[in-house]
N, C-alpha and C positions, 0 to 999 in steps of 0.2 A: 385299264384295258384298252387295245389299239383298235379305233373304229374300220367297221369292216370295210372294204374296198368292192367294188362293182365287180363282180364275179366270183366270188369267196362264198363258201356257203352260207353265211351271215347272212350276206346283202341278198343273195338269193330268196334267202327266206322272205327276208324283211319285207323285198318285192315283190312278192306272191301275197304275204299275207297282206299288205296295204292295199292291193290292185284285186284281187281277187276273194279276200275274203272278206277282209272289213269294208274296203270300196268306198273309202274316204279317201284319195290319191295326196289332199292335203296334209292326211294327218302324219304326222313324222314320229315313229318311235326307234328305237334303236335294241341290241341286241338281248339288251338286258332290263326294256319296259313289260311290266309286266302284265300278261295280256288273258288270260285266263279269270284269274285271282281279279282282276279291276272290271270283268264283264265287258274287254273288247271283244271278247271270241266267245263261242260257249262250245256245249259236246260235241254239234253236231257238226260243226264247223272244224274239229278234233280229225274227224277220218280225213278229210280233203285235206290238211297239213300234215298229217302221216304220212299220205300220199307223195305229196310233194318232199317231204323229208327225204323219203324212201330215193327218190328222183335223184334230188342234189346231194344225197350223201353217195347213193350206188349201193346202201342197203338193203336186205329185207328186215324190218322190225315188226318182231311178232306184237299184233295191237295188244294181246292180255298182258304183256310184258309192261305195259306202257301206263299211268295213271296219270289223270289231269295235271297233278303241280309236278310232273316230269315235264309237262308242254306247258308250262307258264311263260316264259320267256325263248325269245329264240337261244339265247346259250343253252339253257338247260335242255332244250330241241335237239340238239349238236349234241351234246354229253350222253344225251340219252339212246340217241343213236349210234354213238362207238359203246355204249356201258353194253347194248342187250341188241344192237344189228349187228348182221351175219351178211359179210362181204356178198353181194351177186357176183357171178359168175358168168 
């Protein structure tokens, strides 16, 4: 898989979640570590990434639609946001 580039919604994420929510700047993960499932992130940490999903995709994603190993990694983040958002307008 081709790593994500500075301003792609990958790296988007990846920046949010490193700076903002785990707030280790050093720790390097990439699109497909997995961040859930290994207790970098936990639930409640889940709606502020929603958020920001919502943001960088331009979706709404209904939250009941959504179950934690949908947000395991950032791809499945991205997937699960075209599979169950709904384009904003």
């Amino acid at each position: 898989m081709q790593e994500p580039t500075p301003g792609d919604p990958a790296q988007q994420m990846i920046d949010y979640i490193v700076r903002e929510v785990i707030r280790r700047p050093a720790l390097e993960i990439t699109a497909e570590t997995p961040l859930v499932s290994s207790g970098l992130i936990d639930s409640l940490a889940l709606v502020h990434i929603l958020a920001k999903l919502e943001d960088v995709t331009q979706r709404h994603i209904p939250a009941g639609k959504v179950l934690p190993e949908d947000m395991d990694t950032v791809n499945l983040m991205l997937a699960t946001a075209r599979r169950v958002g709904v384009p904003r307008r």
